[in-house]
C-alpha positions in Angstrom: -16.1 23.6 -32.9 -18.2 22.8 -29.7 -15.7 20.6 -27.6 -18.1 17.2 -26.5 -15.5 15.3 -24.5 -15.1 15.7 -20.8 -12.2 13.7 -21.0 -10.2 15.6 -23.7 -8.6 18.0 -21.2 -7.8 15.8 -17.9 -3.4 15.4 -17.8 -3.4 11.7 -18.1 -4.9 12.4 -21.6 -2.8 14.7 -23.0 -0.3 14.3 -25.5 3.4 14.2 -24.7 5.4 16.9 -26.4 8.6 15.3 -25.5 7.8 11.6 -27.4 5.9 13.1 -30.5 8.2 10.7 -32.8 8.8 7.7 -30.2 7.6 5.2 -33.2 11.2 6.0 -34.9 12.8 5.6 -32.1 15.7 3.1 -31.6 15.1 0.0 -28.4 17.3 2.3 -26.7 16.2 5.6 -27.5 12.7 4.5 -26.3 14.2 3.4 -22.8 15.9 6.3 -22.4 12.8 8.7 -22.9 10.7 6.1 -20.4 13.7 6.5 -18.0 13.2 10.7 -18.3 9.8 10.5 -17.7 9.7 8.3 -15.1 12.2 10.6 -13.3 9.4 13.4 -13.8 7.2 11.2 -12.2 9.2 10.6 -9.0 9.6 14.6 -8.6 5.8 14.5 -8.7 5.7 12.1 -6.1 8.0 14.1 -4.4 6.0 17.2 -4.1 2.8 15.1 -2.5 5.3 13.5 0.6 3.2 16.0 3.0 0.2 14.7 1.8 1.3 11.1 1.9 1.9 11.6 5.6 -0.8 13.1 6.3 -2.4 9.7 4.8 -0.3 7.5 7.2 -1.0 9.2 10.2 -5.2 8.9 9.0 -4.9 4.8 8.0 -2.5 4.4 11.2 -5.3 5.7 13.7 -7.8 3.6 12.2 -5.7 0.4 12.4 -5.0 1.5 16.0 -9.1 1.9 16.8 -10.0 -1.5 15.1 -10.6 0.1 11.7 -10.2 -1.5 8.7 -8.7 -0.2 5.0 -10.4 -0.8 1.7 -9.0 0.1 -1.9 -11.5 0.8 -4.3 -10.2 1.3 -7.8 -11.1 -0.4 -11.6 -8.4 -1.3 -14.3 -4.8 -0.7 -13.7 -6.2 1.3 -10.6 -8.1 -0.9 -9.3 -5.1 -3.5 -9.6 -3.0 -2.0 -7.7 -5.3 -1.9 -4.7 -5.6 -5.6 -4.9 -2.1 -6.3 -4.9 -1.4 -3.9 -1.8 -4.5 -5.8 -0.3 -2.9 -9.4 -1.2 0.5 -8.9 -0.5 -0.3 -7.6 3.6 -1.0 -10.8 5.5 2.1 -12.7 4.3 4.6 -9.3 4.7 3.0 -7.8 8.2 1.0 -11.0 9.3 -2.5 -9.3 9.4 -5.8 -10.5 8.8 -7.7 -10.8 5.1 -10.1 -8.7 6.4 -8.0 -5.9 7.8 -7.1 -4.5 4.1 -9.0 -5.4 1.5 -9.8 -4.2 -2.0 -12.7 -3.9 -4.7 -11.9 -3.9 -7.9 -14.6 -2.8 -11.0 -15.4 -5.8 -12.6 -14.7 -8.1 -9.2 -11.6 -11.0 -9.7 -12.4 -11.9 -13.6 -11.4 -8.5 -14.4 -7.6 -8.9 -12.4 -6.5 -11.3 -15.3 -8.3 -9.5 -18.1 -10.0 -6.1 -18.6 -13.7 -5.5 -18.9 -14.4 -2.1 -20.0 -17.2 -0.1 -18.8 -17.2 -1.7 -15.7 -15.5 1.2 -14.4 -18.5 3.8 -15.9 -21.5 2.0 -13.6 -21.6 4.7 -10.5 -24.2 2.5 -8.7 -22.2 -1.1 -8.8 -19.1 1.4 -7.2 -22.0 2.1 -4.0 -23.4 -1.7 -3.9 -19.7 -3.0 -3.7 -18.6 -1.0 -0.8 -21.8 -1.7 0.9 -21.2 -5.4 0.8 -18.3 -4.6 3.1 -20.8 -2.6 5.3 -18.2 0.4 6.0 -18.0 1.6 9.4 -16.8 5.4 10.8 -14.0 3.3 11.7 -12.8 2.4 8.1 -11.1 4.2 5.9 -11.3 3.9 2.0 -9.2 4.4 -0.5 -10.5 5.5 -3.4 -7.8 5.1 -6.7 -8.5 6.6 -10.6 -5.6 8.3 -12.1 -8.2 10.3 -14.1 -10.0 11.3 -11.3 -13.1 10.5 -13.1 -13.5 6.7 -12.7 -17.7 6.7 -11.5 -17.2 3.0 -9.8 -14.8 4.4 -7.6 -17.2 7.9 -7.0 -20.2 5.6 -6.1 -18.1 4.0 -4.1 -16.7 6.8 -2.1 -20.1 8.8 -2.2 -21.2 5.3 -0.1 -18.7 4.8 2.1 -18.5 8.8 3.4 -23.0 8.4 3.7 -21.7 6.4 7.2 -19.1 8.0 7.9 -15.9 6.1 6.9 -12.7 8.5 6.3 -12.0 8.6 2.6 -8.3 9.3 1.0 -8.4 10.2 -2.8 -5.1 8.9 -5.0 -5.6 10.3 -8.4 -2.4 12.0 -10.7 -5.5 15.0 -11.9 -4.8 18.0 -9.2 -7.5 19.4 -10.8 -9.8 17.0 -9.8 -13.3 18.4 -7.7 -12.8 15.6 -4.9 -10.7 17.4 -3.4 -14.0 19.0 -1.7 -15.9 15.7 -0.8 -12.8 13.3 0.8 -10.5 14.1 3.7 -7.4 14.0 1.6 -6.3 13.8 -1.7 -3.0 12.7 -3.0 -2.8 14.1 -6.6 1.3 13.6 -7.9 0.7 15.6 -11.1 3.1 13.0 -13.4 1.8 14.9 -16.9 1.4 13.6 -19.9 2.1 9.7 -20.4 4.6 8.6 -23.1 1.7 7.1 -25.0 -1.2 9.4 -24.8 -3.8 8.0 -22.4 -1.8 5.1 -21.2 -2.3 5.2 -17.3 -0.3 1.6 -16.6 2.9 3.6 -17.3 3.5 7.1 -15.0 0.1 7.1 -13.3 0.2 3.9 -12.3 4.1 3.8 -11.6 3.1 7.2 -9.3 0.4 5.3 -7.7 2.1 2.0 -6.5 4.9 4.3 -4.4 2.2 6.2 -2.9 0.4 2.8 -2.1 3.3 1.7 -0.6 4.3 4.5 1.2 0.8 4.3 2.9 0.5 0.8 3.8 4.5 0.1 5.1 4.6 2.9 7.3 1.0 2.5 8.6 2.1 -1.2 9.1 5.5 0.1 10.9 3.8 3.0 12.7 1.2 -0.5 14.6 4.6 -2.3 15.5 4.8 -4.7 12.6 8.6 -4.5 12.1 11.7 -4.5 14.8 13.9 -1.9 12.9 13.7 -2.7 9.8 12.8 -6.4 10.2 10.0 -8.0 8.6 9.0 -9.4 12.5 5.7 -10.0 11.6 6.3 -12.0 8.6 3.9 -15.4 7.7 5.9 -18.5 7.1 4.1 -19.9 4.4 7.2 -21.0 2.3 10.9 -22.8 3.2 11.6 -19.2 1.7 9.8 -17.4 4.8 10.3 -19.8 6.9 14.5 -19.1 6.3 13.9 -15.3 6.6 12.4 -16.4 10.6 15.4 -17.9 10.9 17.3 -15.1 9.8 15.7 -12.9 12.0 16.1 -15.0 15.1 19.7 -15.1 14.4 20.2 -11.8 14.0 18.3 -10.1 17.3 19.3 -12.8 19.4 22.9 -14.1 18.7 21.6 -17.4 18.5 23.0 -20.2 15.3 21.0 -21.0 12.7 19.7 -24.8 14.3 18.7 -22.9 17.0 16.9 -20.5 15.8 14.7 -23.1 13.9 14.0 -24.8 17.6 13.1 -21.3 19.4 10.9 -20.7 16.7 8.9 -23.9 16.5 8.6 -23.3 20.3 6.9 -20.1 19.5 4.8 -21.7 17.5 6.1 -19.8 14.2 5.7 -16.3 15.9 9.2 -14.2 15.0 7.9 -11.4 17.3 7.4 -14.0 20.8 10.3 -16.0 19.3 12.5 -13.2 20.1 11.1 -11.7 23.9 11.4 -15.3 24.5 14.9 -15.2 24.3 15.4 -11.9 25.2 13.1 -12.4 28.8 13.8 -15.6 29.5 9.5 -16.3 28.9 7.7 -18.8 27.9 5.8 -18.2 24.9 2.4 -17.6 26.7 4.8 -15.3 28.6 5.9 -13.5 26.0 2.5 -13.2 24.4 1.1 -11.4 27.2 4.2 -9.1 27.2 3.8 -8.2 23.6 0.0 -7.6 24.4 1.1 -5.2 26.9 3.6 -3.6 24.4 1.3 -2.7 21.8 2.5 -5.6 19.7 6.1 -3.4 19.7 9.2 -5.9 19.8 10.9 -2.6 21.0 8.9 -2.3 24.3 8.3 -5.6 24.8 12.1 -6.4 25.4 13.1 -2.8 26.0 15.5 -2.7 23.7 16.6 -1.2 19.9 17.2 -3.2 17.2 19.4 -0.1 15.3 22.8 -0.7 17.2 22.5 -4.2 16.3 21.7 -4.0 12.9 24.5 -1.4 12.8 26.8 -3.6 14.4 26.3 -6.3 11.9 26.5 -4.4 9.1 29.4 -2.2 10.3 27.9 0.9 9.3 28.7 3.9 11.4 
């Protein structure tokens, strides 16, 4: 019999071997066979950590040349770029605009799904173009299958002018591979229900998200150690974890901290050369211009041994 699908042989189709019977399962049987896959998939992300460096090192030269990042992705996918998009100006203190994200289907489809969005190949092109892409950009094309023509149209767009593409997608197989400058393919197999890309795929997909955007963001100077210095203090929340942070690099009591910091105007990063140079806080800005934005060079000075210190680890 002629085969008609082109979808009937990709690996985030396939059946699982290993969860044939999972509908006579027990609660806990079923968590238990998740828990195995899900321990497949991080292997799989495992095996793509060159590639995923390779990534950083391409998104970290374009933050450092005034380029900007854009996730293109529809469903689950495209989900995930959003939320990687959202969640950067409050954690790393950058601008809307600096990583963004286009979604099939634009914002209705976030709450609920519209399918076929995700088939129209042209919409994909005119979506990226809105952003008018630059050689400076880089986009960041997501589809577990591989397949998804939205995210095609948009990447056939974006790499017309000359924008650096990177390719996340859980099909190896895929014939990207060709057409971007890098692909990041963790091969997670078959999902416990067949088809169901929110479960391995997408699990697979959010750590290599997340590997690409922290240590881009840490590789421009938005953290001192491991501290969030760049962090938006939106909330009482945030605003505590300035606090925090003040106390922590500079030896200073809580109350105190809180005055430094309204001094600097909010700004962790001046809050602390300002204490650690003696500067005012146009001071310090200019230092921390001069620095690159690092904490590190600004106040020449590592943040391990006191982290260490406080948490009396060797």
């Amino acid at each position: 019999m002629p085969v008609r699908s082109k979808w009937q042989f990709l690996p985030t189709e396939a059946i699982n071997p290993s969860t044939l019977a999972i509908d006579k399962l027990s609660p806990a049987d079923i968590v238990e066979g998740m828990l195995h896959e899900d321990r497949e998939m991080l292997a799989a992300v495992q095996r793509e950590k060159e590639r995923i460096a390779v990534g950083i090192e391409i998104i970290t030269q374009a933050l450092r040349h005034g380029g900007r990042i854009v996730f293109v992705g529809a469903g689950t996918s495209g989900r995930l770029g959003v939320l990687e998009s959202a969640e950067m100006p409050p954690t790393f203190g950058t601008s809307p605009d600096l990583v963004q994200a286009i979604m099939a289907g634009g914002k209705g489809a976030l709450l609920r799904a519209r399918e076929g969005v995700e088939d129209n190949y042209e919409e994909g092109s005119r979506s990226v173009n809105r952003l008018r892409p630059t050689k400076k950009d880089v986009v960041i094309g997501v589809s577990a299958s591989g397949m998804t023509q939205f995210v095609r149209g948009a990447l056939t767009r974006a790499r017309r002018v000359g924008s650096k593409i990177i390719f996340v997608t859980c099909d190896p197989r895929t014939e990207l591979q060709t057409f971007v400058d890098l692909t990041i393919a963790p091969a997670v197999g078959p999902e416990v229900i067949a088809g169901s890309t929110r479960l391995k795929a997408a699990t697979a997909t959010k750590i290599v998200l997340n590997m690409l955007t922290t240590a881009a963001m840490i590789r421009i100077g938005k953290t001192y150690g491991n501290l969030m210095v760049d962090v938006q203090v939106g909330s009482e929340k945030l605003r505590d974890r300035a606090r925090r942070i003040i106390t922590i690099v500079t030896g200073l009591e809580y109350d105190e901290a809180d005055k430094l910091l309204r001094r600097a105007q909010w700004n962790v990063k001046a809050a602390i050369v300002m204490q650690k140079a003696g500067l005012t806080h146009a001071q310090a800005l200019a230092r921390l211009r001069r620095a690159h934005d690092f904490v590190r060079d600004a106040i020449g000075e590592d943040a391990e041994a006191r982290l260490r210190e406080l948490l009396k680890v060797g």
